[in-house]
C-alpha positions in Angstrom: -0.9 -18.0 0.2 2.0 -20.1 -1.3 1.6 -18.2 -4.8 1.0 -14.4 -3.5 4.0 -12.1 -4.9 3.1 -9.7 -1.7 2.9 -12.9 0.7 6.7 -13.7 -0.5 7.8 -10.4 0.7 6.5 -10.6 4.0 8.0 -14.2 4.3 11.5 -12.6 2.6 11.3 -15.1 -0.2 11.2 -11.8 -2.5 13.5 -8.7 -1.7 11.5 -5.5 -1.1 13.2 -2.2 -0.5 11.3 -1.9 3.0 10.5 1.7 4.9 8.6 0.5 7.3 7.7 -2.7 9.1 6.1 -4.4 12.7 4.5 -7.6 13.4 1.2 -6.3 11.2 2.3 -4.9 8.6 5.2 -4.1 6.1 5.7 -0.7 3.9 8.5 -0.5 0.4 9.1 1.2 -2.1 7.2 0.0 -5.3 9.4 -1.1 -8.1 7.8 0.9 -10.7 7.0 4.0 -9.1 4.4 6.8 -10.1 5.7 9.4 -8.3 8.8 10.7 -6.4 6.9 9.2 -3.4 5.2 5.6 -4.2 5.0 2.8 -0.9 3.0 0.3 -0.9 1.8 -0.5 2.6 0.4 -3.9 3.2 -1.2 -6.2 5.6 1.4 -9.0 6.8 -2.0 -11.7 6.6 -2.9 -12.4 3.4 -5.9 -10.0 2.5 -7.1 -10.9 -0.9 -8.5 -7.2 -1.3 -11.3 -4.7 0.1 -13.7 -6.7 -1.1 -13.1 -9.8 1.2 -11.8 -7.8 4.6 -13.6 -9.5 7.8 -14.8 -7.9 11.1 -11.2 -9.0 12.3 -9.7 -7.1 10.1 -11.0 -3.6 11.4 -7.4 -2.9 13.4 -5.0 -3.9 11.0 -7.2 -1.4 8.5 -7.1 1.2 10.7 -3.3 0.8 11.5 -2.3 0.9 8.2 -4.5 4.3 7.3 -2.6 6.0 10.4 0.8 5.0 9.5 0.0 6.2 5.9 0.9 10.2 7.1 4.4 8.7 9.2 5.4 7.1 6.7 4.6 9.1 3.4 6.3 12.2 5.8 9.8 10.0 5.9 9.5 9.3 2.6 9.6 12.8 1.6 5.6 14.0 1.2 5.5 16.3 4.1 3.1 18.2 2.5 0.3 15.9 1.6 0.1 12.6 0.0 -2.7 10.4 -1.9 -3.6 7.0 -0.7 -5.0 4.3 -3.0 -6.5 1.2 -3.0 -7.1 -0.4 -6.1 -10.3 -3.4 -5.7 -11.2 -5.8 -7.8 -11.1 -6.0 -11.7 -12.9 -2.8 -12.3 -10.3 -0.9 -10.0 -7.7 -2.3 -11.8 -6.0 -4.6 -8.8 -2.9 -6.2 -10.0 -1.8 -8.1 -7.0 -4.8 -10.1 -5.1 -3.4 -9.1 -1.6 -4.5 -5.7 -0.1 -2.2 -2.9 -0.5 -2.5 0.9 0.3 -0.3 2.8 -2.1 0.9 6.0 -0.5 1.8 8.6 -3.6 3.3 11.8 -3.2 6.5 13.8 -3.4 7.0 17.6 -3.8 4.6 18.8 -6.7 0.7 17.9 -6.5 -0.4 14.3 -7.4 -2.9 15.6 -10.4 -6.4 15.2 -10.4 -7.9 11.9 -8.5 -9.5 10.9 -11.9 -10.2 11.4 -15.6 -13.0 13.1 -15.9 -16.1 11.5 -18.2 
């Protein structure tokens, strides 16, 4: 997509401090981090979000959740890490291409949510 902020990374229209990268997919380091640890890990095919994955996109899916432990390990979350992905309006997606971000570092991530 012409207009996608991630899409302009993978094309290197956009820098991106990258960690990771192969012909499927591309890891960096998110510019407003969370946590010590904080990659976002996306599909190099424009994805619009969880909501609109095809059959065809089973491998990519499943490459990206087993690269999640390499590369939050490198980045200095041996210990554990928290993967997210954010879908839609009600979960808050601010970028309309898919993107697992990896969150971590040395002290636990908190709870997963607020409670009610």
């Amino acid at each position: 997509m012409s207009d996608c902020l991630f899409c302009k990374i993978v094309e290197g229209k956009i820098p991106a401090k990258k960690v990771f990268e192969d012909d499927d997919m591309l890891a960096f380091n998110d510019i407003s981090p969370a946590r010590p640890v904080h990659v976002l890990l996306i599909p190099k095919k424009h994805i619009t979000s969880l909501a609109t994955v095809t059959p065809e996109d089973t491998l990519v899916l499943g490459k990206m959740l087993a690269k999640a432990n390499e590369i939050a390990s490198l980045q200095g979350s041996p210990d554990g890490f928290r993967v997210i992905i954010n879908t839609g309006r009600v979960g808050q997606q601010e970028v309309p291409h898919l993107h697992i971000h990896i969150v971590g570092g040395p002290d636990p991530v908190g709870p997963m949510l607020k409670r009610l």
